[in-house]
C-alpha positions in Angstrom: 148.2 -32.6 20.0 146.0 -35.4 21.6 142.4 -34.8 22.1 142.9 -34.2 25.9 144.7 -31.4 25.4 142.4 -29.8 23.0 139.7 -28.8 25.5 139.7 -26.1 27.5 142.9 -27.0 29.8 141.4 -25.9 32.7 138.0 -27.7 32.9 140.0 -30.6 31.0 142.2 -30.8 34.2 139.3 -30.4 36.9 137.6 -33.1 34.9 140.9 -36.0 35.6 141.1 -34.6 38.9 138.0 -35.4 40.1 137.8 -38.5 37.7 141.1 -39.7 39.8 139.9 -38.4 43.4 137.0 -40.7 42.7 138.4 -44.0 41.8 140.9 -43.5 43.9 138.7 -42.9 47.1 136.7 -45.7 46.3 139.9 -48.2 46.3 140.1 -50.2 49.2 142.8 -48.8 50.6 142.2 -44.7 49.8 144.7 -43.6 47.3 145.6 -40.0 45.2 148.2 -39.5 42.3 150.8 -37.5 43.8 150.9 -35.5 40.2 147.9 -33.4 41.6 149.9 -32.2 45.1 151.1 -29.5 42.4 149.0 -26.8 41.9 150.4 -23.5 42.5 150.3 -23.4 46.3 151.5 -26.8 46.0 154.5 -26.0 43.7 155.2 -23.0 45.3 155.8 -25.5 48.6 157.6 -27.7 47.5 160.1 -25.4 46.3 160.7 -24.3 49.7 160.9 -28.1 50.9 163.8 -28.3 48.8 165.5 -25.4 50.4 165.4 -27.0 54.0 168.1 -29.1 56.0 166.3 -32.2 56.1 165.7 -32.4 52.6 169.2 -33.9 51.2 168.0 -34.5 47.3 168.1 -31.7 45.6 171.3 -30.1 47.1 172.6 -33.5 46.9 171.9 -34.0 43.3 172.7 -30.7 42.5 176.2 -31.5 44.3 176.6 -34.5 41.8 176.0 -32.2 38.9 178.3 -29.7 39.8 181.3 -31.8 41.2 181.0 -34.3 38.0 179.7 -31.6 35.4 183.2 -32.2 33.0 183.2 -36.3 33.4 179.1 -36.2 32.4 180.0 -34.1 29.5 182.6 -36.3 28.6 180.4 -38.7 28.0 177.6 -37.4 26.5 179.4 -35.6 24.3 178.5 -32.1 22.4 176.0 -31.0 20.3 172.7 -33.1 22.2 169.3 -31.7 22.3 168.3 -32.1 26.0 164.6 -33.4 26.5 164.2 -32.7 30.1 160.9 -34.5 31.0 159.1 -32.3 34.1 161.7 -29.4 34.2 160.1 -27.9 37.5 161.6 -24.7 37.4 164.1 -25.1 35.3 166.9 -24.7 37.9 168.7 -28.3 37.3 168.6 -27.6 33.5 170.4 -25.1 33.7 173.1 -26.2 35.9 173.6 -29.1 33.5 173.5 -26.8 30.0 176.2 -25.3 31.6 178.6 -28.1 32.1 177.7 -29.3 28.2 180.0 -29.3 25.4 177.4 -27.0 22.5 174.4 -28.4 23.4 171.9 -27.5 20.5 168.7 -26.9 21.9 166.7 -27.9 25.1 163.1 -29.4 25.2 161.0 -29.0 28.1 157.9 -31.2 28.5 155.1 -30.7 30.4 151.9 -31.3 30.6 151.1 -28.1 31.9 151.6 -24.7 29.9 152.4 -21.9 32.9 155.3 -24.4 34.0 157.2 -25.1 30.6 156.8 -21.0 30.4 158.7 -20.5 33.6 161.4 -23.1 33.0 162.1 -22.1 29.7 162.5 -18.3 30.7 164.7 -19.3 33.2 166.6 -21.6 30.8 166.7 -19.0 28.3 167.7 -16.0 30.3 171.2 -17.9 31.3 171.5 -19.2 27.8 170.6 -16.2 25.5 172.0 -18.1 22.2 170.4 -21.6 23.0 167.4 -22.6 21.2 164.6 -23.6 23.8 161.5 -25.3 22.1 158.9 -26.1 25.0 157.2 -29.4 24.5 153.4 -29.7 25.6 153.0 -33.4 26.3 152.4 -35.5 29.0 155.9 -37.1 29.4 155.0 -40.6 30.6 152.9 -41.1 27.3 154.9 -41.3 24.2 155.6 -37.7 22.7 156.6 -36.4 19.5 160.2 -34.4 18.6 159.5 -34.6 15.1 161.1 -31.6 13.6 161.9 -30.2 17.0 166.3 -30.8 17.8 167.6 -30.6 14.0 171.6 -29.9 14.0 171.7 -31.9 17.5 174.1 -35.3 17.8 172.1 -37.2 20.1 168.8 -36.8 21.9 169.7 -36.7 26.0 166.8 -37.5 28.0 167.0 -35.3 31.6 164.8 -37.0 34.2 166.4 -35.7 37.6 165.0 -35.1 41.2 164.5 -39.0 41.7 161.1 -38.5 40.3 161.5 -42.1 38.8 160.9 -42.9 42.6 157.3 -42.2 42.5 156.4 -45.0 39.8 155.8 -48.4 41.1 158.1 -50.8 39.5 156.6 -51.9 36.9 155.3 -47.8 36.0 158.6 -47.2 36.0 159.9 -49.6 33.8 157.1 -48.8 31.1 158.5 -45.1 31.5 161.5 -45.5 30.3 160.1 -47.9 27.9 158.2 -45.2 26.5 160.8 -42.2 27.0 163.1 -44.5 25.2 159.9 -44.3 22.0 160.2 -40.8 22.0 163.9 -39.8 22.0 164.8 -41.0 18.4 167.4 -44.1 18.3 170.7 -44.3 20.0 169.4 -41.6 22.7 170.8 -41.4 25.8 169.1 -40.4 29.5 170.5 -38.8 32.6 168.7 -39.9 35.3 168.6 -39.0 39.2 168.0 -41.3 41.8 167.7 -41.7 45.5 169.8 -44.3 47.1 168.7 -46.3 50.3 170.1 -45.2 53.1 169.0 -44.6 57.4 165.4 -44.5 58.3 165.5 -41.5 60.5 167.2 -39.3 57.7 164.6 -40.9 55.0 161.7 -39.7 57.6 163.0 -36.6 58.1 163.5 -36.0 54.8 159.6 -36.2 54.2 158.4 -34.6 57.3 160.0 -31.7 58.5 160.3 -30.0 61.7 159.0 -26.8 60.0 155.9 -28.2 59.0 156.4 -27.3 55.7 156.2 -30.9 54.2 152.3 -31.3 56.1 151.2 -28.4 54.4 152.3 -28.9 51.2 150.5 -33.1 51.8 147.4 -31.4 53.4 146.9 -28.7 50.5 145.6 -31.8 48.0 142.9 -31.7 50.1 142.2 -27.7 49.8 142.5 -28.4 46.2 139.9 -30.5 46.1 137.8 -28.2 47.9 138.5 -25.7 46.0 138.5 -27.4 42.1 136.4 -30.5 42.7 133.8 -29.5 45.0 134.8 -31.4 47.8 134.0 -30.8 51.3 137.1 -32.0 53.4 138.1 -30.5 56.6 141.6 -30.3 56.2 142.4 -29.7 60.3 140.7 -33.5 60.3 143.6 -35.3 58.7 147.6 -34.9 59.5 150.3 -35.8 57.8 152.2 -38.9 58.0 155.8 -40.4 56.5 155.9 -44.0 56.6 158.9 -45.8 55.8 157.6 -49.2 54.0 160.5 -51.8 54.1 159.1 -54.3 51.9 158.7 -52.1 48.8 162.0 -49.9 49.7 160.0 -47.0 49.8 158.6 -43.5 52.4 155.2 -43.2 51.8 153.2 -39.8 52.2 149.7 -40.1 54.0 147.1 -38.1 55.0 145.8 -39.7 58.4 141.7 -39.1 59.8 142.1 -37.8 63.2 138.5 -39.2 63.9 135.5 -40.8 62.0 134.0 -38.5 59.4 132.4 -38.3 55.8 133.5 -36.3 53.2 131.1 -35.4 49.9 132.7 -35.3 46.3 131.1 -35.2 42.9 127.9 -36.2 44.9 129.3 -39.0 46.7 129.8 -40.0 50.0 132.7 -40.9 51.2 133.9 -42.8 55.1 136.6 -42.3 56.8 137.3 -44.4 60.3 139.3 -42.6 63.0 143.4 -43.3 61.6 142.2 -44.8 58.1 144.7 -43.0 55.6 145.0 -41.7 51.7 148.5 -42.9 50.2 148.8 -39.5 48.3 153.0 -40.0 47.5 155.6 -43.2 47.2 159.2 -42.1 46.6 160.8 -45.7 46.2 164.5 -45.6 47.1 167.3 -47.8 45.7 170.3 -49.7 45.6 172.6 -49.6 42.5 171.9 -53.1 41.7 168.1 -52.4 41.4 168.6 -49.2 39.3 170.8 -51.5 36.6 168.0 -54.0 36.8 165.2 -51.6 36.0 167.3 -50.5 33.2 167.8 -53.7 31.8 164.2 -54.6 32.3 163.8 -51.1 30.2 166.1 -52.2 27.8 168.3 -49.6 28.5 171.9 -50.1 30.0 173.9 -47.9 32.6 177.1 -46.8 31.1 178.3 -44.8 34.1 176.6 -43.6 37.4 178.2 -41.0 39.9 177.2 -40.2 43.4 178.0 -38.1 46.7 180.7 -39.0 48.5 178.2 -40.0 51.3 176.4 -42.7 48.6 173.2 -41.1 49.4 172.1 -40.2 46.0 172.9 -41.3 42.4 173.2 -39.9 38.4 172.9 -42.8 36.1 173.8 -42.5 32.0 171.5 -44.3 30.7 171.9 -45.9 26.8 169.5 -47.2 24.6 
């Protein structure tokens, strides 16, 4: 275990919060990680953003899973250890344990301790027999199985939900650069991704008629409040999805309805009236750009599946 996650987790993680809040407010063009939009209210949100009609990517995904569950297994084949790296709540895990020929164990990792926990109940409930070995890491760093998956064939890296959107390019390359580090050689990795497809749906798939996709943007800003002191009036900003065309990506802002200042970590910080923070990018794709970032991973695609409607895609990945 690094040094960062031998302090106190708790003030370790109200420390890199406000550490990010700050450079990131000070950048030119006001910017957050989207990694802190998950606290508990802001899990517990986006949970039910996956449950509504606008959002296609998890039903879709999960659609994927189901309908090609057998051909997957095919060609994984049995007996892997699954590394799922950010295993939310476990739900997608499960679904794919299920379609597995004897997988030998699965391997959460997370940087946060409450959410391996909850995954790895749920995982464990629906697979009483399975070992499940939580993994306390932070997955885009290389991480350690040492000792972790013994009897398994292969080591399958699980990395659904299109969360490979979120990188920049280049992040994303060095991601699987480094997941390919820490699943031992010969490893495989099943990976979800959002395909490009109409504007209006892509819009409307980040901000809902419900509301419920504001809320869960705005609450970054009561969580700053709330763990780094900050003194943001959250009815000042709205939410805003913006589809940028040059980068292939919807973006997720949080706009100033007027002029203000906002104090953090005893600094001062100006907002004009419709200046922004980019809190999210969820970069969508074509198949020729996902084999391209694979290559440029050195990782090849040996077989992707999608929705009849080509709006989403699950890549085999092999190192």
């Amino acid at each position: 275990m690094n040094g960062a996650l031998s302090r106190d987790p708790a003030e370790a993680q109200r420390a890199a919060l406000v550490a990010d809040a700050l450079a990131g407010l000070s950048a030119a063009r006001k910017t957050l990680p989207c990694k802190w939009l998950y606290d508990a209210e802001g899990t517990r949100l986006f949970e039910a953003i996956t449950g509504l009609p606008e959002y296609y990517p998890t039903r879709t995904e999960v659609g994927i899973l189901e309908e090609c569950g057998p051909e997957i297994a095919r060609a994984v084949g049995p007996g892997a250890a699954v590394v799922e790296f950010g295993p939310g709540d476990g739900a997608k895990a499960v679904q794919l344990l299920r379609q597995l020929n004897a997988p030998a164990v699965y391997l959460p990792v997370d940087i946060a301790p409450e959410w391996l926990a909850a995954a790895a109940s749920r995982v464990a409930e629906a697979f009483p027999t399975l070992r499940v070995r939580p993994v306390v890491a932070d997955f885009t760093c290389p991480f350690d199985l040492a000792g972790r998956a013994e009897g398994s064939t292969t080591h399958l890296g699980f990395f659904p939900g299109s969360t490979i959107g979120n990188f920049e390019p280049a992040e994303a390359i060095a991601f699987l650069r480094r997941a390919r580090t820490s699943l031992r050689a010969g490893a495989r990795m099943l990976l979800g991704a959002d395909l490009v497809k109409e504007i209006p749906v892509l819009r409307a798939a980040y901000d809902d008629a419900a509301g419920v996709t504001a809320a869960f943007n705005l609450n970054l800003l009561t969580r700053l409040n709330c763990e780094a002191g900050a003194d943001f009036d959250v009815h000042a900003f709205r939410h805003e999805a913006r589809w940028n065309a040059v980068a292939s990506r919807i973006e997720m802002h949080l706009v100033a309805r007027h002029a203000q200042s906002v104090r953090l970590a005893g600094r001062v910080f100006r907002f004009e009236a419709g200046e922004s923070i980019h809190t999210e990018s969820s970069h969508k794709y074509r198949l020729d750009q996902l084999r391209a970032l694979a290559d440029a991973a050195e990782w090849r695609i040996a077989a992707t599946w999608t929705d009849s409607g080509d709006m989403f895609s699950v890549s085999l990945l092999e190192s």
